[in-house]
C-alpha positions as CSV (number, residue, x, y, z in Angstrom):
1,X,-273.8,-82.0,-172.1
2,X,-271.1,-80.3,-174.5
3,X,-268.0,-80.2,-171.6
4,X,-265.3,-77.9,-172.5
5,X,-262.1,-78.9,-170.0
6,X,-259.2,-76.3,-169.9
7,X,-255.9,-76.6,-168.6
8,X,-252.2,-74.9,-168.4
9,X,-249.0,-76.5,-167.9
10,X,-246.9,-79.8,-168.4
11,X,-248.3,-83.1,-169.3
12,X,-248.6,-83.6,-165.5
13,X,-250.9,-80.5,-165.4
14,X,-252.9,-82.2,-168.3
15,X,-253.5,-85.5,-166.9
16,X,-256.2,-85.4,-164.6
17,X,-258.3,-83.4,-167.2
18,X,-257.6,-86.8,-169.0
19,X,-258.6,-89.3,-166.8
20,X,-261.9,-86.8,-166.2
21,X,-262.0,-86.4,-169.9
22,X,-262.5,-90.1,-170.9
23,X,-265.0,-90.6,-167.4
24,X,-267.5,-87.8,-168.6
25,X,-267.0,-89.2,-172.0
26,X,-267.5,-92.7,-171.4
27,X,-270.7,-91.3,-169.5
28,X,-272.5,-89.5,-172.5
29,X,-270.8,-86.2,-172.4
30,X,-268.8,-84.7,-175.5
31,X,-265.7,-83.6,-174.3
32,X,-263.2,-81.4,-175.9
33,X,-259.5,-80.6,-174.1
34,X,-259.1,-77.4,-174.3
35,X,-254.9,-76.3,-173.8
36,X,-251.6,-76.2,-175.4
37,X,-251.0,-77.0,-179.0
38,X,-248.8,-79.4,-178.1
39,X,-250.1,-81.4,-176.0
40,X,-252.7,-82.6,-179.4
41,X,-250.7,-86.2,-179.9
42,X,-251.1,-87.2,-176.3
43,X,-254.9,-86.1,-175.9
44,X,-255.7,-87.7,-179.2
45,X,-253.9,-91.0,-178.2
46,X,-256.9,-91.2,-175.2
47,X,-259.4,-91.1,-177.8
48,X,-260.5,-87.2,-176.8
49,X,-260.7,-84.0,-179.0
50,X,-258.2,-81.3,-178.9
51,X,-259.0,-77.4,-179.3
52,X,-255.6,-75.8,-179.2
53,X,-255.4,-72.3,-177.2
54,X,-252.7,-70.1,-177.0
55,X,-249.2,-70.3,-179.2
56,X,-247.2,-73.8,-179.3
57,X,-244.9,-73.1,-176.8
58,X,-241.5,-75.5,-176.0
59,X,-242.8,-77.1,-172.8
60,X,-239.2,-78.6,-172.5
61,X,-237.7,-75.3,-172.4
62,X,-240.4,-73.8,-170.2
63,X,-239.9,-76.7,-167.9
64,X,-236.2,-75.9,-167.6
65,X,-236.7,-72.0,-166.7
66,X,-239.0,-73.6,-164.2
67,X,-236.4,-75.1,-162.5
68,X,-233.7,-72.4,-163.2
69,X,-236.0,-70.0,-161.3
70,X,-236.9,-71.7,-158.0
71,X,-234.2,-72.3,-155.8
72,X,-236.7,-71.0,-152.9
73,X,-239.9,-71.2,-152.5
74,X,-241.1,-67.6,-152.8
75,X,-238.9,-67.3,-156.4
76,X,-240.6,-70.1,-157.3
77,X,-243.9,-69.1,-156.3
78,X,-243.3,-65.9,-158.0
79,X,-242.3,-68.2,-161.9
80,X,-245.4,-70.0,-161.3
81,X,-247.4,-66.8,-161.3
82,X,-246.2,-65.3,-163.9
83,X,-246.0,-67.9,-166.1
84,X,-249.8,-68.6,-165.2
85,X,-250.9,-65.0,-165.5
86,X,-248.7,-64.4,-168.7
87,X,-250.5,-68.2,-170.2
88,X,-253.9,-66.5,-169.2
89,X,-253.3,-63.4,-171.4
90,X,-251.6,-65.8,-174.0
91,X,-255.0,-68.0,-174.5
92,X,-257.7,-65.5,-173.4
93,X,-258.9,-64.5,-177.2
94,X,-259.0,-68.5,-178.1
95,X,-260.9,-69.5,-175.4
96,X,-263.7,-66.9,-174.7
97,X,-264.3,-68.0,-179.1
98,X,-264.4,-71.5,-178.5
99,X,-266.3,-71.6,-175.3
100,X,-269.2,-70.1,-176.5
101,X,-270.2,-73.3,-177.9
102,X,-269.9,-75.5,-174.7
103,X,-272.5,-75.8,-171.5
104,X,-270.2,-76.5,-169.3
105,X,-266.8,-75.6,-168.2
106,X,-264.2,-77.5,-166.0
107,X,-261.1,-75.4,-165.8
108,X,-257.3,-76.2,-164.1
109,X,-258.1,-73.6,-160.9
110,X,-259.2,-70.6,-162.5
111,X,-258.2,-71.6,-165.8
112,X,-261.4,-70.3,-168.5
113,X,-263.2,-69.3,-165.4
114,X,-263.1,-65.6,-166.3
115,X,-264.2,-66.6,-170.0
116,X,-266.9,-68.8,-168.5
117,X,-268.2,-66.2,-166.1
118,X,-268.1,-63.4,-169.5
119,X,-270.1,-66.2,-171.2
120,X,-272.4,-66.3,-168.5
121,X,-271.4,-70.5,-168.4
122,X,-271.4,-72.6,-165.8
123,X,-267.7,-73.3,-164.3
124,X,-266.2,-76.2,-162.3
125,X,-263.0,-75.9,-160.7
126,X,-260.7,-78.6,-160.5
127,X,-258.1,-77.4,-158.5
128,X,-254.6,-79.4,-156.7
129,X,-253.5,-76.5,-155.4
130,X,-256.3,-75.8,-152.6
131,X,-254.8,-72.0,-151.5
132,X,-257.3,-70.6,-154.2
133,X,-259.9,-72.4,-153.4
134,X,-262.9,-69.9,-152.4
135,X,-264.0,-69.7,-148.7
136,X,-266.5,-68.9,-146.4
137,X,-265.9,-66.8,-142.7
138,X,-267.0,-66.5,-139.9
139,X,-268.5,-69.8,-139.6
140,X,-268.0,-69.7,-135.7
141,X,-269.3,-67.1,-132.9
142,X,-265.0,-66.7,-131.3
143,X,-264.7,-63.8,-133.6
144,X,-261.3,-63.4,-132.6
145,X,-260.2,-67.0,-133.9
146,X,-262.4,-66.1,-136.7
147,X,-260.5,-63.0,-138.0
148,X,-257.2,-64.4,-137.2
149,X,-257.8,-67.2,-139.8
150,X,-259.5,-65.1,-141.9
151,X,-256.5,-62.2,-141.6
152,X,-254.0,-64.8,-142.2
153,X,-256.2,-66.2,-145.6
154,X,-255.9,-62.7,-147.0
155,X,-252.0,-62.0,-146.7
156,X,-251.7,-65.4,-148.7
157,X,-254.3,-64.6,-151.2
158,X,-252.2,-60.7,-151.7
159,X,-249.3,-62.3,-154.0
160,X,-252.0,-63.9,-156.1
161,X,-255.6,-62.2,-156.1
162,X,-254.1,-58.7,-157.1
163,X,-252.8,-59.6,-160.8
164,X,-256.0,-62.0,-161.3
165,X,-258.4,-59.3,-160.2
166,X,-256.5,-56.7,-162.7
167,X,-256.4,-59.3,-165.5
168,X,-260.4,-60.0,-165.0
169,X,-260.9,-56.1,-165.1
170,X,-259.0,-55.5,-167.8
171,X,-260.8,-58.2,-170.0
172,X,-264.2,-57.0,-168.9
173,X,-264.7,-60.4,-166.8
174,X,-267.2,-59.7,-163.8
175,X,-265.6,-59.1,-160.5
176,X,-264.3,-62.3,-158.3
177,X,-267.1,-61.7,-156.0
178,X,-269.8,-61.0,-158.4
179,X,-273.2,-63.2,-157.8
180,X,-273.5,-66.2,-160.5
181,X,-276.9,-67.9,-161.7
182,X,-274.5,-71.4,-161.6
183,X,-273.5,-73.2,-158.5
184,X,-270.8,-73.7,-156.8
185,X,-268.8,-76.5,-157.4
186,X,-264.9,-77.4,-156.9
187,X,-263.3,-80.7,-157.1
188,X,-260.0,-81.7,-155.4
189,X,-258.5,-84.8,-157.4
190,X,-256.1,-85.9,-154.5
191,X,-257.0,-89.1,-152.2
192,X,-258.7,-88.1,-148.9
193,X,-255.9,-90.2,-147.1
194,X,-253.4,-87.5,-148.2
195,X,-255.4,-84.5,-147.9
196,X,-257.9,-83.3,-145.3
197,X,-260.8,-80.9,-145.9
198,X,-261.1,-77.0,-144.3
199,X,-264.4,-76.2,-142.6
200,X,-263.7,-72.9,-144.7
201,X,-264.1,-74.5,-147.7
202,X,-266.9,-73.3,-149.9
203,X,-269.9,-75.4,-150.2
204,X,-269.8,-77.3,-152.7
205,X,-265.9,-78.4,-152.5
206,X,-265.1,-82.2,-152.2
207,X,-262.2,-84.3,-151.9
208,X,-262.9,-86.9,-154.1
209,X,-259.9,-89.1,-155.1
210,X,-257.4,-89.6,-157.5
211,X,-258.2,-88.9,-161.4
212,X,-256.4,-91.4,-162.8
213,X,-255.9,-92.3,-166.7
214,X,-254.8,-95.9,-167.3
215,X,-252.7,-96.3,-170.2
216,X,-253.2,-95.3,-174.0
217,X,-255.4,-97.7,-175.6
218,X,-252.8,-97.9,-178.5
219,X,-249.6,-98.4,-176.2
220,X,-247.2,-100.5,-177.0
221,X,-243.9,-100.6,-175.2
222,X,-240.5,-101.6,-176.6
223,X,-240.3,-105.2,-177.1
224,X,-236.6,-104.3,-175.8
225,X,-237.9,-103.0,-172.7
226,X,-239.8,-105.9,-171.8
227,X,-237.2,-108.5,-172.2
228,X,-235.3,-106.1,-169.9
229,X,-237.7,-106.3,-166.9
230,X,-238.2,-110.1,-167.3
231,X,-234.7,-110.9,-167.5
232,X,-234.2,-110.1,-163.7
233,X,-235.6,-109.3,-160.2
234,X,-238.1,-106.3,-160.7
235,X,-236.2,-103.7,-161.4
236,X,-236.8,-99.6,-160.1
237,X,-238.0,-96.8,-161.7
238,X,-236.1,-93.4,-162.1
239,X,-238.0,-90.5,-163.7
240,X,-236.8,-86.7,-163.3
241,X,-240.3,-86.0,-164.6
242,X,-240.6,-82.9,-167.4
243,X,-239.2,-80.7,-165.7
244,X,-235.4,-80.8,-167.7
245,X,-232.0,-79.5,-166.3
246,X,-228.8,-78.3,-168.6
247,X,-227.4,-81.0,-170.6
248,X,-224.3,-80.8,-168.4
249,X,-226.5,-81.7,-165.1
250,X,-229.1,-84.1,-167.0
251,X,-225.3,-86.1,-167.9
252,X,-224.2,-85.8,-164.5
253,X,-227.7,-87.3,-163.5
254,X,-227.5,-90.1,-165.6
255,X,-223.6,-91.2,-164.2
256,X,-224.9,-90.6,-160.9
257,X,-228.0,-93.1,-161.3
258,X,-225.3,-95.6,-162.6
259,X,-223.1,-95.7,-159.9
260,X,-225.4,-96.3,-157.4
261,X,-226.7,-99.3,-158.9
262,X,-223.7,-101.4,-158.7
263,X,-223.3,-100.7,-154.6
264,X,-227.1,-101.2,-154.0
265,X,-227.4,-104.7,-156.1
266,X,-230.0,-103.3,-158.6
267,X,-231.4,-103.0,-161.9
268,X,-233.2,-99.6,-163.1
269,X,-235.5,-98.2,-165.9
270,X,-234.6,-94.5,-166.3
271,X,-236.6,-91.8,-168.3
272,X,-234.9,-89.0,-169.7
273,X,-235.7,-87.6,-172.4
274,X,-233.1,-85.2,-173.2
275,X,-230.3,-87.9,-173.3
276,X,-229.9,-90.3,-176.0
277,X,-228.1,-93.9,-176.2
278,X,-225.8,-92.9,-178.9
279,X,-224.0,-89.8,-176.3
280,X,-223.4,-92.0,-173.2
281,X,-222.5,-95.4,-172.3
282,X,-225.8,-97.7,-171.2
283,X,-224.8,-100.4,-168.8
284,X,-226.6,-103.8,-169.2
285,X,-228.1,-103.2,-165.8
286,X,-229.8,-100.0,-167.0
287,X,-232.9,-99.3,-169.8
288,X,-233.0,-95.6,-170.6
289,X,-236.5,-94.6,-172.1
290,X,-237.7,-91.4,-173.4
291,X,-241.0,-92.0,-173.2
292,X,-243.5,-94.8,-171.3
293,X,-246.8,-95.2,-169.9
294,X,-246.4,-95.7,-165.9
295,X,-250.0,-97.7,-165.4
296,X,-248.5,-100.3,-168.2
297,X,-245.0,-99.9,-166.3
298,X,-245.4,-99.4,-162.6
299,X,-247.0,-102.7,-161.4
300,X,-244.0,-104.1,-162.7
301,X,-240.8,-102.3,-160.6
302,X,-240.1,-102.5,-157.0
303,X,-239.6,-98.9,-156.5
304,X,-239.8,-95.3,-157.7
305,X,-237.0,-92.5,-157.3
306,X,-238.5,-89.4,-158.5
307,X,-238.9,-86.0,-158.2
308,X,-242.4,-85.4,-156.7
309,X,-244.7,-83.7,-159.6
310,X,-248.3,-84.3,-158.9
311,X,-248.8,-86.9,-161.5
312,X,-246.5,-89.0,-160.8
313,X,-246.3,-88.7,-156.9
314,X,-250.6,-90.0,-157.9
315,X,-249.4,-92.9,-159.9
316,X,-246.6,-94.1,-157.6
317,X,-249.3,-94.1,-154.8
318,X,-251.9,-95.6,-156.6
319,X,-249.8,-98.5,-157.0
320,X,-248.3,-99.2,-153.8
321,X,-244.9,-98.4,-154.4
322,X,-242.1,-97.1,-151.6
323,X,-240.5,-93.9,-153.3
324,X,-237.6,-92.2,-152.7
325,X,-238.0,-88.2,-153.5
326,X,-235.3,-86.1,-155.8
327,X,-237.6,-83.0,-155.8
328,X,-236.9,-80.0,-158.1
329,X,-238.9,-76.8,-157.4
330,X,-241.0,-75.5,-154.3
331,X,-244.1,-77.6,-155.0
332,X,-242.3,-80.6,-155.3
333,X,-240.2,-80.0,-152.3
334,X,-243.4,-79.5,-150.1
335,X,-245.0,-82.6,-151.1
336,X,-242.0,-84.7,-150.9
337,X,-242.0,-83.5,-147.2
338,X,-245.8,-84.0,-146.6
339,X,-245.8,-87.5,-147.8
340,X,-242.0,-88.3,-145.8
341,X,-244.0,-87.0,-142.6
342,X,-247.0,-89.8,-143.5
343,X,-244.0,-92.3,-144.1
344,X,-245.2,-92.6,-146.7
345,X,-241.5,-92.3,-148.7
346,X,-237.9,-92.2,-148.0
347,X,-236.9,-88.6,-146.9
348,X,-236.1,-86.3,-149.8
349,X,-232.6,-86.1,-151.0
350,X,-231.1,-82.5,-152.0
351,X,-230.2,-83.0,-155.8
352,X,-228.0,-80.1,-155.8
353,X,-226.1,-82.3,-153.3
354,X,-226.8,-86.0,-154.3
355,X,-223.9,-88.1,-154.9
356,X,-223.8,-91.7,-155.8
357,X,-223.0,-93.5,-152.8
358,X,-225.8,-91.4,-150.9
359,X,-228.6,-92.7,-153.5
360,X,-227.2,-96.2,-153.3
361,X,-227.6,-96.0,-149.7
362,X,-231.3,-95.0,-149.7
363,X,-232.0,-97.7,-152.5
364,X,-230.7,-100.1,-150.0
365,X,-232.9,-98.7,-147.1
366,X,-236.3,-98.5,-149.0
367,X,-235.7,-102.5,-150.9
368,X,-235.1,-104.2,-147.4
369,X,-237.7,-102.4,-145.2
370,X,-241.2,-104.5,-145.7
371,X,-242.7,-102.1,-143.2
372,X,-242.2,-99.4,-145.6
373,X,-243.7,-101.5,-148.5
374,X,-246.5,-102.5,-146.5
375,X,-247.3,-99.0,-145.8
376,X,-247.4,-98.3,-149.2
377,X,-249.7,-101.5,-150.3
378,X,-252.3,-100.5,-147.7
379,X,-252.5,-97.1,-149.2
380,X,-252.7,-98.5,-152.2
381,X,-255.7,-100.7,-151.6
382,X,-257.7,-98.0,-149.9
383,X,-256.8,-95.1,-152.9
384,X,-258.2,-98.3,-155.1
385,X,-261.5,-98.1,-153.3
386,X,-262.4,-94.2,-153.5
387,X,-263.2,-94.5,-157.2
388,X,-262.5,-90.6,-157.4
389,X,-263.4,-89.7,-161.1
390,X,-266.9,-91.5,-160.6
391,X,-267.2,-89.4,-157.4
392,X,-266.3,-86.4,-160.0
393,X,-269.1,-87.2,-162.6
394,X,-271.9,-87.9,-160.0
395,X,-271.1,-84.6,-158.4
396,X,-270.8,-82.8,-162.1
397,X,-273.7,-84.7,-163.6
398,X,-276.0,-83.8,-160.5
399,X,-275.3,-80.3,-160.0
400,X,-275.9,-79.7,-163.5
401,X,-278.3,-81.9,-164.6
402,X,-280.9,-78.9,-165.3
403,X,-278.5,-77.9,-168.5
404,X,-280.1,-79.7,-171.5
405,X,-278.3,-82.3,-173.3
């Protein structure tokens, strides 16, 4: 088949189309990745085709009003809608042209679904984010459970089903509930020992494991970089992720991380992006990156402070490291806490508050609790064994298999 994937967002958004990208690929399919034009270098460097949709937007700067606007987790509900809806306007024209060509789309939640259903295409939805995933009610005869859980799905679908349904209308896109020839399929990249399934759920809707990429078949990390780790006990991993602060806080950051090394006996490999060797002073017990592949890096560090995006919070799991979480915005905040509960990670530290000899302390913790790392190592092994993008290709490949190569 001719897949067309479409996504929104930051390069955590775009890596599990990725990892699906190269499976359906490396299965027959032609694939095409179909988002931001500037997210071309990275898709390219995975051996995939790139349509660009929408305008070439500053994801960096994007990023930062991200975390500008959600101190709380209804503000920062609200920025994530309206930077979805407003990139849903943004690449509407681009994608209802360029998916005319394709017989099959696999959009980021809704993302291309209201082009694919004006197309008259089949649509899979690959959603981490399960509150739009669609549902079916009264599933039991205790209609008064029934319509309480059904009541209570509603009020949460109010903030978000209103502006989709008036941006479908105004495109001339079908309505929500409007009968399809296609069926239903929706796909939950998130390990099933993280994340258990409703009874609600539509059929079909499957957890079906991670999507994870590997690393760049061209990577090639700094040679500086690698004498760094082997000259030393493994050191950890700091990553803010993409999601950038001021200058002044991304400096404070950076003197923060280095004070707490000293006190907790340990050597670091920081990404940040927005700071550069030449403006601040590198200890010799620190590597600053800009840039690096964490499937090439993470099997090689003890452990992970970072601020809980999906992708990452995926790769640290996948490889069995203890974490300790400095999460940003409201979807961060409420996974740090999901996997703290699991113990599953060190509790998440307030980075409005965080001072040095608080993160030292928690370094300390995490290195000299085996439990802890043991807990993490057995997830590891079983995330290893749920081989979620084959799961994602049989279930594609099967319900579709009637659409003519």
């Amino acid at each position: 088949m001719k897949i067309a994937l479409t996504t929104i967002g930051s390069r955590g958004d775009l890596q599990p189309y990725i990892a699906l990208g190269r499976a359906l690929q490396d299965n027959g399919h032609a694939v095409k990745i179909l988002t931001h034009p500037w997210a071309r270098d990275i898709i390219h460097s995975y051996a995939l085709e790139h349509i660009p949709v929408g305008r070439n937007m500053d994801i960096h700067a994007i990023a930062k009003e991200f975390v500008k606007n959600s101190k709380g987790t209804l503000s920062g509900l609200q920025f994530a809608l309206s930077f979805i809806f407003s990139q849903l306007w943004e690449c509407h024209a681009d994608l209802l042209e360029a998916l005319e060509d394709f017989d099959l789309i696999i959009g980021h939640g809704i993302v291309g679904s209201s082009e694919a259903d004006m197309l008259r295409k089949p649509y899979v939805s690959v959603s981490i984010e399960t509150m739009g995933l669609q549902k079916d009610y009264w599933l039991s005869k205790n209609l008064l459970k029934e319509f309480g859980i059904y009541t209570a799905d509603m009020f949460k679908a109010m903030l978000f089903s209103g502006p989709y349904r008036k941006f479908r209308r105004k495109i001339g896109a079908p309505p929500i509930n409007a009968k399809r020839e296609y069926p239903y399929l929706a796909l939950i990249p998130i390990s099933p020992q993280i994340l258990g399934t409703n009874p609600y759920w539509k059929p079909v809707t499957e957890i079906t494991g991670f999507f994870l990429a590997g690393t760049p078949q061209q990577y090639r990390p700094p040679e500086s970089l690698i004498k760094f780790i082997q000259s030393g006990e493994k050191p950890i991993f700091i990553t803010f992720g993409s999601m950038f602060h001021t200058r002044e806080v991304s400096l404070k950051l950076f003197e923060l991380v280095k004070e707490s090394l000293v006190p907790s006996k340990s050597r670091a490999v920081m990404l940040m992006a927005d700071l550069t060797a030449s403006e601040i002073d590198i200890p010799e017990n620190l590597y600053l990156v800009d840039q690096v592949s964490y499937p090439w890096l993470l099997p090689q560090v003890s452990l992970v402070i970072h601020h809980f995006g999906f992708g990452t919070t995926a790769e640290v799991l996948a490889a069995g490291l203890p974490s300790i979480p400095v999460p940003h915005i409201f979807d961060q905040k409420i996974r740090a806490r999901q996997m703290h509960k699991k113990g599953l990670t060190y509790k998440p530290l307030d980075i409005g508050k965080l001072n040095a000899a608080e993160l030292a302390g928690a370094i300390s913790i995490v290195k000299s609790d085996e439990n802890f790392s043991e807990r993490c190592r057995t997830l590891s092994i079983s995330i290893s064994r749920e081989n979620g993008l084959s799961r994602a290709v049989e279930l594609i490949s099967n319900h579709f298999s009637y659409i003519p190569d």
